[in-house]
DSSP file (Angstrom, degrees, kcal/mol; ACC not computed):
  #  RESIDUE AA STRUCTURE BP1 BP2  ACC     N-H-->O    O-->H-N    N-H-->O    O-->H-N    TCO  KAPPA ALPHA  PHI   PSI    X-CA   Y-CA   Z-CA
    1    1 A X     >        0   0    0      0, 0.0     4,-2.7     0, 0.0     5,-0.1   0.000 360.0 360.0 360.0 -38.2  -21.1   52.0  -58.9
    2    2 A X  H  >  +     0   0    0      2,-0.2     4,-1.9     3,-0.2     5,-0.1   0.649 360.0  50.2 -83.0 -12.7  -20.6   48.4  -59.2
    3    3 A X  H  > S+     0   0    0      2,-0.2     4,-3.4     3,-0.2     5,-0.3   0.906 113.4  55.8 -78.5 -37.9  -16.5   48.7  -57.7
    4    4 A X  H  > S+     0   0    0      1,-0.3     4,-4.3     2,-0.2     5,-0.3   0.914 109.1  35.8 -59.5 -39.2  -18.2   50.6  -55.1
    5    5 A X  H  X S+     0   0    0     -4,-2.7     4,-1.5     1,-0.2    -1,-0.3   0.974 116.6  57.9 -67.7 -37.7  -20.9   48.1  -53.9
    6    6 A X  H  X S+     0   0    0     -4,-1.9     4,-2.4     1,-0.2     3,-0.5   0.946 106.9  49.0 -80.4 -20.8  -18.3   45.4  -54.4
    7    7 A X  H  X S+     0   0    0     -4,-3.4     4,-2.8     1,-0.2    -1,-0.2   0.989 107.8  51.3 -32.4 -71.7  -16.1   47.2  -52.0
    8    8 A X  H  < S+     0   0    0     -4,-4.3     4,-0.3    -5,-0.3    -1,-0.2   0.718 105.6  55.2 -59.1 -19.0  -18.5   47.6  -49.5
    9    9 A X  H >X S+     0   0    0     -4,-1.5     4,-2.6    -3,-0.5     3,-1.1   0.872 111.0  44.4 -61.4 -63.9  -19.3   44.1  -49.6
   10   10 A X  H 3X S+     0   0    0     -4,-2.4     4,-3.1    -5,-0.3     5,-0.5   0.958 108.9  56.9 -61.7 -41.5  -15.7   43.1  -48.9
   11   11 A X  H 3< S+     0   0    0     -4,-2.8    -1,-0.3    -5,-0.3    -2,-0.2   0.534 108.7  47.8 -57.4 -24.5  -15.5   45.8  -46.3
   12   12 A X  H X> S+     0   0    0     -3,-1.1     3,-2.3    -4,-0.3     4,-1.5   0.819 117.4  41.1 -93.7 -71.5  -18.6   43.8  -44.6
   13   13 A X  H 3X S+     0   0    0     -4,-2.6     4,-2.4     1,-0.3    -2,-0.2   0.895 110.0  60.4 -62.6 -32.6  -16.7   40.1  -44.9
   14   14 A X  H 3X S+     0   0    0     -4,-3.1     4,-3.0    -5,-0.4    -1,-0.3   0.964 109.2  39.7 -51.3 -45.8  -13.5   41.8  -43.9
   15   15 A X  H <4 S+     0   0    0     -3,-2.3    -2,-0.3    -5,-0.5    -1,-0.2   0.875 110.0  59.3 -99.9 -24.1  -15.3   42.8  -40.4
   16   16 A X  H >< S+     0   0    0     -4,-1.5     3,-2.7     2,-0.2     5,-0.2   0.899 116.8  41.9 -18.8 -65.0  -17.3   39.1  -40.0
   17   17 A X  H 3< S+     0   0    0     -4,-2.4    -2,-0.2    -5,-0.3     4,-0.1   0.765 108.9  48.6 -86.1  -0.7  -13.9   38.0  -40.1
   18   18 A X  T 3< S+     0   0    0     -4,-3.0    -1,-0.3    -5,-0.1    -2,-0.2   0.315  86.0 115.7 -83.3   4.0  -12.1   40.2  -38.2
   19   19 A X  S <  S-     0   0    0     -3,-2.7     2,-1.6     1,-0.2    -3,-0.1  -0.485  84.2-101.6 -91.1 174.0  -14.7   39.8  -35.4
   20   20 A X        +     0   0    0      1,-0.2    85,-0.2     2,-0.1    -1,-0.2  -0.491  49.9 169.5-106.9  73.6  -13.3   38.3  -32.3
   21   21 A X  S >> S+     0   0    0     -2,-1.6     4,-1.9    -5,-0.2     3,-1.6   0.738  70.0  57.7 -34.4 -55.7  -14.6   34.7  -32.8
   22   22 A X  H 3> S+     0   0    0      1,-0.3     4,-4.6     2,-0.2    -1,-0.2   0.964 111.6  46.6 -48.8 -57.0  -12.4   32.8  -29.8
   23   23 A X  H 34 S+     0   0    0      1,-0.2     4,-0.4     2,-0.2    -1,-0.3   0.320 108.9  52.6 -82.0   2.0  -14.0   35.4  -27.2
   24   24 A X  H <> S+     0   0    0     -3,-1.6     4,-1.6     2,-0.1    -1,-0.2   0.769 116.1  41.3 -86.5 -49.7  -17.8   35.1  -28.4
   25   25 A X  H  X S+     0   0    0     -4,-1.9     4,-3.3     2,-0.2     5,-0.2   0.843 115.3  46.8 -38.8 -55.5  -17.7   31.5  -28.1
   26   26 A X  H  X S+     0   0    0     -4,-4.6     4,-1.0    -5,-0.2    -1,-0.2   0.948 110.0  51.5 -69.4 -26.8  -15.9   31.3  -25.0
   27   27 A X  H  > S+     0   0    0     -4,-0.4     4,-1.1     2,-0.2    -2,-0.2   0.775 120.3  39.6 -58.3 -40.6  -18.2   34.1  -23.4
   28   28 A X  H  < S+     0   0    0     -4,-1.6     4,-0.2     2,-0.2    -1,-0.2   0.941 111.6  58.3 -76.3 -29.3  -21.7   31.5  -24.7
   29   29 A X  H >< S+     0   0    0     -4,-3.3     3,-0.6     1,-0.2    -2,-0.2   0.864 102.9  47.1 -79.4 -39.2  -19.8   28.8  -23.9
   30   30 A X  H 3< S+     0   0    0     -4,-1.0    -1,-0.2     1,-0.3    -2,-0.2   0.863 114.6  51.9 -86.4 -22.1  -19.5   30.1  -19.9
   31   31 A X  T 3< S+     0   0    0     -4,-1.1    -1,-0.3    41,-0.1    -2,-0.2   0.465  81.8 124.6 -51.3 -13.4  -23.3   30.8  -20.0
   32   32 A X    <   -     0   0    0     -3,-0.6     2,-0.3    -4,-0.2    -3,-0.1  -0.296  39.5-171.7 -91.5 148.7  -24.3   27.6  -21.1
   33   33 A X        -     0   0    0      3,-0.1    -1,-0.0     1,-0.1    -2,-0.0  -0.805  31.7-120.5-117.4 161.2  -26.8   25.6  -19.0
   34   34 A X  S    S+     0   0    0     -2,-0.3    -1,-0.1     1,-0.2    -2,-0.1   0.741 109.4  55.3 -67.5 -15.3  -27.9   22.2  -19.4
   35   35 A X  S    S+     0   0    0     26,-0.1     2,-0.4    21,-0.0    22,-0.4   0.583  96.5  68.1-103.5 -14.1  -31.3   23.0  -19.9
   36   36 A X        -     0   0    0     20,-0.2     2,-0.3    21,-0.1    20,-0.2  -0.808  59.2-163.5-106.7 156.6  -31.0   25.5  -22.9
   37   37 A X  E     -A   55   0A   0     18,-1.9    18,-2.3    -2,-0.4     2,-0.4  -0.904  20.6-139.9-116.0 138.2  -29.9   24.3  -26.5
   38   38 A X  E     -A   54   0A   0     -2,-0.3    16,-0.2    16,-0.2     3,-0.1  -0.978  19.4-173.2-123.7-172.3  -28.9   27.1  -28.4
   39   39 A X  E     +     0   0A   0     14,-3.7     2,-0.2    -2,-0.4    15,-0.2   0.381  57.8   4.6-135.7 -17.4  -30.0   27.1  -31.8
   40   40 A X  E     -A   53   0A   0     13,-1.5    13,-2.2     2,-0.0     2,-0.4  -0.616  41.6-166.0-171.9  94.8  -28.4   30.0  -33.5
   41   41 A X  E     +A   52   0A   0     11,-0.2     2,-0.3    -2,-0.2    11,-0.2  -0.900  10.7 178.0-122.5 142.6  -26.0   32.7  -33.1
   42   42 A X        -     0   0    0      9,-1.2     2,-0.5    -2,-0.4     9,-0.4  -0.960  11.4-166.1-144.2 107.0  -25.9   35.6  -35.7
   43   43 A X        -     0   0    0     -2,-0.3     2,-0.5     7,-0.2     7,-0.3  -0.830  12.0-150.5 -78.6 125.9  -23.2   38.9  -35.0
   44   44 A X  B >>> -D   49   0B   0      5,-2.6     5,-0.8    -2,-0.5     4,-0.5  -0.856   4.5-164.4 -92.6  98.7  -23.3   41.8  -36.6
   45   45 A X  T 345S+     0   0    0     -2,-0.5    -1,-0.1     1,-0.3   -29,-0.0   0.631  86.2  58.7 -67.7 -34.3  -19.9   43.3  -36.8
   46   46 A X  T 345S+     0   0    0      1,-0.2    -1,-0.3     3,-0.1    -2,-0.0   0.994 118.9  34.6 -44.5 -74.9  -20.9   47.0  -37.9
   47   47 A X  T <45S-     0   0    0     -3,-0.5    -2,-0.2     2,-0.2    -1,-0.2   0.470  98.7-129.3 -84.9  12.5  -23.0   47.1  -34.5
   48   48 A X  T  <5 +     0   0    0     -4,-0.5    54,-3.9     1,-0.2     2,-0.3   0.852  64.9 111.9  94.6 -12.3  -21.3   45.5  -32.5
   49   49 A X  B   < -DE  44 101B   0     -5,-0.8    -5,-2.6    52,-0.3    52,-0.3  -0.947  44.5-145.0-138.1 134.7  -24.1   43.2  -31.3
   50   50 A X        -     0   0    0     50,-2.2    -7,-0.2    -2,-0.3    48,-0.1  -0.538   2.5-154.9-145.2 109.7  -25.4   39.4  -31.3
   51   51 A X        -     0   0    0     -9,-0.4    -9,-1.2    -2,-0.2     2,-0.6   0.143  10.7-167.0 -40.3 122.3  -28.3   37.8  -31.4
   52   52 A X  E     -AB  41  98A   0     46,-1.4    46,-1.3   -11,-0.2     2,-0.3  -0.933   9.0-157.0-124.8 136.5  -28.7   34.6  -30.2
   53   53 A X  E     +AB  40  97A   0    -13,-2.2   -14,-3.7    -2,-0.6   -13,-1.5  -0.878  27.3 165.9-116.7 141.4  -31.7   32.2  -30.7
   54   54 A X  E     -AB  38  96A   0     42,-2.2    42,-2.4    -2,-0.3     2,-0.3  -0.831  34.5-134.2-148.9 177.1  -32.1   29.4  -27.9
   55   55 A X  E     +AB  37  95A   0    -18,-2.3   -18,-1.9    -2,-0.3     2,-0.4  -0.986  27.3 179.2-137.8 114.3  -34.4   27.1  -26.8
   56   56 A X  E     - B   0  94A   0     38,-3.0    38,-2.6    -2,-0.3   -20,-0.2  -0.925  30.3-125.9-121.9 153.7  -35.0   26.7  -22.8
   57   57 A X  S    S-     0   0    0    -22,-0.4     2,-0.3    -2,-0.4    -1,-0.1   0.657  83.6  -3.6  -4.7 -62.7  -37.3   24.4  -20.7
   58   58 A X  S    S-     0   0    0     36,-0.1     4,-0.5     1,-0.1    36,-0.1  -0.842  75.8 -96.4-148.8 173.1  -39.1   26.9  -18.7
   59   59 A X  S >> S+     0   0    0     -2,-0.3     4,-1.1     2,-0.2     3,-0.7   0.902 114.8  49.0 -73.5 -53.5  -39.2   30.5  -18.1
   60   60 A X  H >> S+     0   0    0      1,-0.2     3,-1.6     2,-0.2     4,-1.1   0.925 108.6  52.9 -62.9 -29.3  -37.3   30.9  -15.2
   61   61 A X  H 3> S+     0   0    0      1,-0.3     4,-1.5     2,-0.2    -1,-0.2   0.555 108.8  51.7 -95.1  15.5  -34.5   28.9  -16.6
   62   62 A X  H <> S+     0   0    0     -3,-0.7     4,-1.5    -4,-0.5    -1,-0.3   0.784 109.2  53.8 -74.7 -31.1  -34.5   31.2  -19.6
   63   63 A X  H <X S+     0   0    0     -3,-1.6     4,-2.2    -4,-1.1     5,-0.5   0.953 109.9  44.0 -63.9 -63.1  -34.4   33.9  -17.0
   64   64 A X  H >X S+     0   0    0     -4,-1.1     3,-2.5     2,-0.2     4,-2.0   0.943 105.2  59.0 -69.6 -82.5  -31.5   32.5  -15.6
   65   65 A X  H 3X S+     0   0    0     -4,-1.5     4,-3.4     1,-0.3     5,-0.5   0.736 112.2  50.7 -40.9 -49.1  -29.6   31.8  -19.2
   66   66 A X  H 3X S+     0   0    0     -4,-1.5     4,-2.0     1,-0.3    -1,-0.3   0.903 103.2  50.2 -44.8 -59.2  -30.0   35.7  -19.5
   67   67 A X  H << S+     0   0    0     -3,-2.5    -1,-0.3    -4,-2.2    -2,-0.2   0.627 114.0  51.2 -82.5 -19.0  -28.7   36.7  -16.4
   68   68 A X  H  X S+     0   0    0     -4,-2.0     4,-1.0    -5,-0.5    -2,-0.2   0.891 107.1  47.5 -69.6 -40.5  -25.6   34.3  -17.4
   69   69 A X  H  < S+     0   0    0     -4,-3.4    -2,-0.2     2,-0.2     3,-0.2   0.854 114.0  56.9 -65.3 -36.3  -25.0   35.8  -20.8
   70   70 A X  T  < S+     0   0    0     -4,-2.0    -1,-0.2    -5,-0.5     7,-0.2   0.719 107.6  45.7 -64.1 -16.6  -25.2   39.1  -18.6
   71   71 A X  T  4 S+     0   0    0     -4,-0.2    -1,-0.3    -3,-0.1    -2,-0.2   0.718  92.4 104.2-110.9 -37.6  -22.6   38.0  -16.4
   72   72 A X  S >< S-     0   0    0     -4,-1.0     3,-0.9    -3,-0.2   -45,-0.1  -0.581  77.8 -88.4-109.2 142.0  -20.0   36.8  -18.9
   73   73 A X  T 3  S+     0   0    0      1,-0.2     2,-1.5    -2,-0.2   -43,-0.1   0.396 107.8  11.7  -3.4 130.7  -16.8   38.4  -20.0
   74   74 A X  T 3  S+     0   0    0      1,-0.2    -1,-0.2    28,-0.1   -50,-0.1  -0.373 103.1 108.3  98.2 -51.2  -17.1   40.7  -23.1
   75   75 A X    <   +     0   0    0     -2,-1.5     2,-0.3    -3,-0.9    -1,-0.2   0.006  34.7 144.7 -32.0 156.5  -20.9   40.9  -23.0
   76   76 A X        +     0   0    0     25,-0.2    25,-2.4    -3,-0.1    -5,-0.1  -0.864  51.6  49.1-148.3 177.7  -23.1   43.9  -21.9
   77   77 A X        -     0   0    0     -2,-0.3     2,-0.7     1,-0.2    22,-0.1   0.915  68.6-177.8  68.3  31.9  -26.3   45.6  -22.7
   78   78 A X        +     0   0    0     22,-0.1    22,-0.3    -8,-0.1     2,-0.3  -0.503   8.4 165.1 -70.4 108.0  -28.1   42.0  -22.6
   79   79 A X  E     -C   99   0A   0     20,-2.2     2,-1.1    -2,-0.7    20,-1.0  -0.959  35.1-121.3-128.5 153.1  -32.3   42.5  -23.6
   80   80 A X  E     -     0   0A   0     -2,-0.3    18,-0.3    18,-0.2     3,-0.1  -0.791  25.3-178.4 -90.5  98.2  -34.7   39.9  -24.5
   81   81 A X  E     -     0   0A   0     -2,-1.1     2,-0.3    16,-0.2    17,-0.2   0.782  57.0  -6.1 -24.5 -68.6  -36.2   40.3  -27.6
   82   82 A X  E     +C   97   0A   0     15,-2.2    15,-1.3     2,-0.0     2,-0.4  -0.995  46.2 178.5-160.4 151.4  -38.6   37.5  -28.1
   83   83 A X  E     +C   96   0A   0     -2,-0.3    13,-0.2    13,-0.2     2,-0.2  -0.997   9.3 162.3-158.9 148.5  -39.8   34.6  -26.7
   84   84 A X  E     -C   95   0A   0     11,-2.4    11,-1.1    -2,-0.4    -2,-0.0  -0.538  32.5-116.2-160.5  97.9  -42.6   32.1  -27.7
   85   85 A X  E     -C   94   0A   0      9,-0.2     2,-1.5    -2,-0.2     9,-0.2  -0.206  24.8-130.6 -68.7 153.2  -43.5   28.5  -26.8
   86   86 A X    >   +     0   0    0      7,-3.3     3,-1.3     1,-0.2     6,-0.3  -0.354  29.3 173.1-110.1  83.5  -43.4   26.2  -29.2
   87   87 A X  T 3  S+     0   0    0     -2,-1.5     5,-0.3     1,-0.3    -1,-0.2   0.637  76.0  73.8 -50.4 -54.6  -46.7   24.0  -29.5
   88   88 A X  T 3  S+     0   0    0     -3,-0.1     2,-1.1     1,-0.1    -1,-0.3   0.759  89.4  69.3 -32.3 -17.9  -45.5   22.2  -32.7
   89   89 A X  S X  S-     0   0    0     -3,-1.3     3,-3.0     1,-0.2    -1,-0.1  -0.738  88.0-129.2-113.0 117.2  -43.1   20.4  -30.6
   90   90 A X  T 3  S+     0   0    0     -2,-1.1    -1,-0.2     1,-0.3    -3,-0.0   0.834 106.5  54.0  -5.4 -76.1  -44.4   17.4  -27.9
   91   91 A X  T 3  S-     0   0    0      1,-0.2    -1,-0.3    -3,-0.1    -4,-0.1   0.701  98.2-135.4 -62.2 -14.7  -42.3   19.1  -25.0
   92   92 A X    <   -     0   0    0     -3,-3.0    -1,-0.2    -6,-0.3    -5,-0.1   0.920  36.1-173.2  80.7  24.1  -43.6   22.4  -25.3
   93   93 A X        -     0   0    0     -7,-0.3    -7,-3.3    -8,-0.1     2,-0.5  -0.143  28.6-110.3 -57.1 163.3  -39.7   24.4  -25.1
   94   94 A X  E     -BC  56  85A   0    -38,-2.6   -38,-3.0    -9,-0.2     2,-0.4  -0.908  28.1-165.6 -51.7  88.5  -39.2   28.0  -24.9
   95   95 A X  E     +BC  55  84A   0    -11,-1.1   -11,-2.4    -2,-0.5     2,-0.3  -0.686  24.1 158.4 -97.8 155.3  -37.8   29.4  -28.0
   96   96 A X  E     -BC  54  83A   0    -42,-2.4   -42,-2.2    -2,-0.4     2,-0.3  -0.869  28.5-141.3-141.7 177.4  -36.6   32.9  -27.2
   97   97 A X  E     -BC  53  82A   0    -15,-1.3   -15,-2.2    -2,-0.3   -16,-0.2  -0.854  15.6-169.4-146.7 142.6  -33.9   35.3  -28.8
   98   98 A X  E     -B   52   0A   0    -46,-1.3   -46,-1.4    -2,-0.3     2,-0.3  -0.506   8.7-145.5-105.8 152.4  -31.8   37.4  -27.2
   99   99 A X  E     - C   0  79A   0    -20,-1.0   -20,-2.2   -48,-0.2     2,-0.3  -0.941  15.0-179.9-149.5 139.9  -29.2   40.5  -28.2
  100  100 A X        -     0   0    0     -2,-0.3   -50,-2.2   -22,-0.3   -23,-0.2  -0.995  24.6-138.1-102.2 113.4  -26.3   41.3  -26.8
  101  101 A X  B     +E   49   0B   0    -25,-2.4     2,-0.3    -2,-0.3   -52,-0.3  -0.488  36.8 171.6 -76.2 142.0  -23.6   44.1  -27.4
  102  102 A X        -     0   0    0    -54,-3.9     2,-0.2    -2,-0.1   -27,-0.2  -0.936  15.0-173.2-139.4 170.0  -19.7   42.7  -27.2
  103  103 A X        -     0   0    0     -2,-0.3     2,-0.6   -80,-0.1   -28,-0.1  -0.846  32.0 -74.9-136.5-150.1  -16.5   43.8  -27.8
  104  104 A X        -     0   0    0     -2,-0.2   -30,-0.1     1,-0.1   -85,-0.0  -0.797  44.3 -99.9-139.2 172.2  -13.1   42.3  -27.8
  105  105 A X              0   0    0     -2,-0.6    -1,-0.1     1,-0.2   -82,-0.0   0.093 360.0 360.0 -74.4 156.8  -10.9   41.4  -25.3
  106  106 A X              0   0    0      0, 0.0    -1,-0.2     0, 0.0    -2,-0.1   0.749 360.0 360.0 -55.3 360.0   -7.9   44.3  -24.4
């Protein structure tokens, strides 16, 4: 029982590192706006999918960051998760998260 879970354990860090790091980056990297920070990005290699936590200005230009991520290479299936402002902080951002489905490039 215990080879098995540590198997399956390596078999999860095996597919974190196989996932196709250059082409997630560059794909957030050609979305990025001046007015969102983001704050967090978390793949899960099993599904396929990655979550991103950001911080935007306003609502439309969260709208807009969305419809970038939607737009860029490797990406699909983009839906907004959550979204909240965040009165603890003076300026009052938008924190949101996001998911995305990717794959990797042919």
């Amino acid at each position: 029982e215990k080879l098995d879970e540590q198997m399956k354990e390596a078999q999860s860090v095996l597919r974190q590192l196989a996932l196709p790091w250059a082409q997630l980056v560059e794909s957030l990297e050609s979305a990025a706006m001046p007015d969102v920070a983001v704050l967090q990005v978390q793949p899960d290699a099993a599904s396929r999918i990655l979550r991103v936590t950001a911080e935007a200005k306003a609502e439309d230009t969260m709208f807009r960051y969305l419809r970038r991520v939607a737009a860029a290479e490797g990406f699909s299936d983009v839906h907004l998760v959550s979204h909240q402002v965040r009165e603890d902080d003076p300026r009052r951002p938008l924190q949101f998260s996001l998911q995305v489905s990717f794959r990797s490039a042919p």
